[in-house]
C-alpha positions as YAML, in Angstrom:
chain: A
units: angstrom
residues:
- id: 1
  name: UNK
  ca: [-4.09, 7.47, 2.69]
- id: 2
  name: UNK
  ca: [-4.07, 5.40, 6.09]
- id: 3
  name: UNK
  ca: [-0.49, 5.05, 7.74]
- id: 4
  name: UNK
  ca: [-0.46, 2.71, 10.51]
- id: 5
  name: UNK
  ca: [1.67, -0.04, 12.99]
- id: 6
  name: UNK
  ca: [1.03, -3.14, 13.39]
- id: 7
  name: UNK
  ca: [2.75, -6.71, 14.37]
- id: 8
  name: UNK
  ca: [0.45, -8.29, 12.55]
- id: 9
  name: UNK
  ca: [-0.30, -7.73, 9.28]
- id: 10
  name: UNK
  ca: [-2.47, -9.93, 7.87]
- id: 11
  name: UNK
  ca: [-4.68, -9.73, 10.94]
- id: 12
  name: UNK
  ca: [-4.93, -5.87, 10.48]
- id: 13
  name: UNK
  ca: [-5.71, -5.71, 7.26]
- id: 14
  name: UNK
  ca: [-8.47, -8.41, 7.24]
- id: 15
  name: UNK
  ca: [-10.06, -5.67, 10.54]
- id: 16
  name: UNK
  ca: [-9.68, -3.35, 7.84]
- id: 17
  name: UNK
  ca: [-11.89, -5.44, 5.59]
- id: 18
  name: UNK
  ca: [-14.63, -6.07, 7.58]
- id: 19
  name: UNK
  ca: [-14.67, -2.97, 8.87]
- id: 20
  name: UNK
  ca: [-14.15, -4.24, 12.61]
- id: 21
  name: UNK
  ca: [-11.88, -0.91, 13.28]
- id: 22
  name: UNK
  ca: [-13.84, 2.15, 14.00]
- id: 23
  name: UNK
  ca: [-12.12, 5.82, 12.79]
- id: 24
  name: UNK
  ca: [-10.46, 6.62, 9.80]
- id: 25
  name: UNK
  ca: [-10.55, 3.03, 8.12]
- id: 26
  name: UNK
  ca: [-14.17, 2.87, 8.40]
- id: 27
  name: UNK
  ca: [-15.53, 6.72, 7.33]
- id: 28
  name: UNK
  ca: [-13.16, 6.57, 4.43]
- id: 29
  name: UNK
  ca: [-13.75, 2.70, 3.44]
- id: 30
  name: UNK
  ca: [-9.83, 1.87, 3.48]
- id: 31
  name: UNK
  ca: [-9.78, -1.97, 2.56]
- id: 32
  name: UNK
  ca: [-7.14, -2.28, -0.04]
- id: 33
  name: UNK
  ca: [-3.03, -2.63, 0.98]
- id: 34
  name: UNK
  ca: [-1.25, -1.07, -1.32]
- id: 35
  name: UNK
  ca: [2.20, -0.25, 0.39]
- id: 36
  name: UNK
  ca: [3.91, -1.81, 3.72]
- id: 37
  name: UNK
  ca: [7.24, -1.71, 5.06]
- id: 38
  name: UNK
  ca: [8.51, -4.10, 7.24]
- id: 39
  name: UNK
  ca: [10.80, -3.15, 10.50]
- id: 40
  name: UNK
  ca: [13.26, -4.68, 12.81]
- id: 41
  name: UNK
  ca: [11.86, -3.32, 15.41]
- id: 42
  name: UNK
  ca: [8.69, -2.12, 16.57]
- id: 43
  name: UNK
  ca: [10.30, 1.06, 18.23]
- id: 44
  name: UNK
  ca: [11.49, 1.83, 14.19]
- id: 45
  name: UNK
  ca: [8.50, 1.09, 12.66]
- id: 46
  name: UNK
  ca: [6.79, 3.55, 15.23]
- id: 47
  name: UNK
  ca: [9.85, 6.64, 14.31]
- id: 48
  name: UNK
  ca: [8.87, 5.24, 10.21]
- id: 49
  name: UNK
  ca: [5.51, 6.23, 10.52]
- id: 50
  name: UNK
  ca: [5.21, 9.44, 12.58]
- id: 51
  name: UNK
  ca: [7.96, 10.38, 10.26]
- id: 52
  name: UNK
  ca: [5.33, 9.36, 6.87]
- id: 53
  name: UNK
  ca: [2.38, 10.59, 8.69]
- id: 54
  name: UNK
  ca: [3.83, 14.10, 8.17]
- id: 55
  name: UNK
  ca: [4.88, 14.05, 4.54]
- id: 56
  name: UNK
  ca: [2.67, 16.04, 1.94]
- id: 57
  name: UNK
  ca: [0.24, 13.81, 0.29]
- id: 58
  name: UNK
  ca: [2.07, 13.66, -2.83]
- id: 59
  name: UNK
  ca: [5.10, 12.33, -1.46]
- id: 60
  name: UNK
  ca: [2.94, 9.64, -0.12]
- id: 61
  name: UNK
  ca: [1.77, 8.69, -3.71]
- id: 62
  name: UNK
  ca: [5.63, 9.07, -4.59]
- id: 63
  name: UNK
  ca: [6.40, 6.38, -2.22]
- id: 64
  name: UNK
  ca: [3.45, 3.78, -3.52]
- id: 65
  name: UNK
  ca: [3.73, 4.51, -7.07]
- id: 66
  name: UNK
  ca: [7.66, 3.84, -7.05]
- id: 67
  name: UNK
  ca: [6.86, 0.16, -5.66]
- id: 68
  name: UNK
  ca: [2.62, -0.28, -7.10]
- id: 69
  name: UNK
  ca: [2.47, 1.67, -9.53]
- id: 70
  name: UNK
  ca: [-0.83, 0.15, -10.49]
- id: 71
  name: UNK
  ca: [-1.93, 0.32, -7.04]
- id: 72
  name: UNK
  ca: [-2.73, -3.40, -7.32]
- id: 73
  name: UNK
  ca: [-4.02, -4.80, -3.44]
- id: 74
  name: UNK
  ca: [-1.13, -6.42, -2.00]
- id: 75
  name: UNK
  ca: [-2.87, -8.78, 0.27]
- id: 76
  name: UNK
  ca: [-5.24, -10.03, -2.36]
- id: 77
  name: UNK
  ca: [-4.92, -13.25, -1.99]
- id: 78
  name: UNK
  ca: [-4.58, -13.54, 1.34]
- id: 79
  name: UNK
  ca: [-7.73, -14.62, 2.55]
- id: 80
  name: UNK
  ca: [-9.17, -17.06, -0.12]
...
């Protein structure tokens, strides 16, 4: 599961698609947005997500399932 900041989110997400970020997104094919939060402030979103990156796995799925539970791609129709 791939926890990251960004200020823009539709932009990131479409790197993620075409595989324009090297690292984690690319060796483990991340593509699909399942989860986001968004944050006042960039400051809180950065606290949010060293705070998530730290959290067993299975509280991770805790936190997508309770919102997707079908793990449908949030940004699927983002690019048509």
């Amino acid at each position: 599961i791939y926890t990251g900041v960004t200020s823009a989110l539709p932009a990131r997400v479409w790197q993620h698609r075409i595989g324009s970020l090297k690292g984690f997104t690319t060796e483990y094919g991340c593509k699909t947005l399942v989860w986001f939060e968004q944050h006042d402030t960039m400051l809180s979103a950065i606290i949010r997500e060293k705070s998530i990156k730290k959290w067993r796995r299975g509280w991770k799925l805790a936190l997508i399932e309770t919102e997707n539970p079908q793990w449908l791609d949030l940004a699927a129709d983002w690019f048509e």
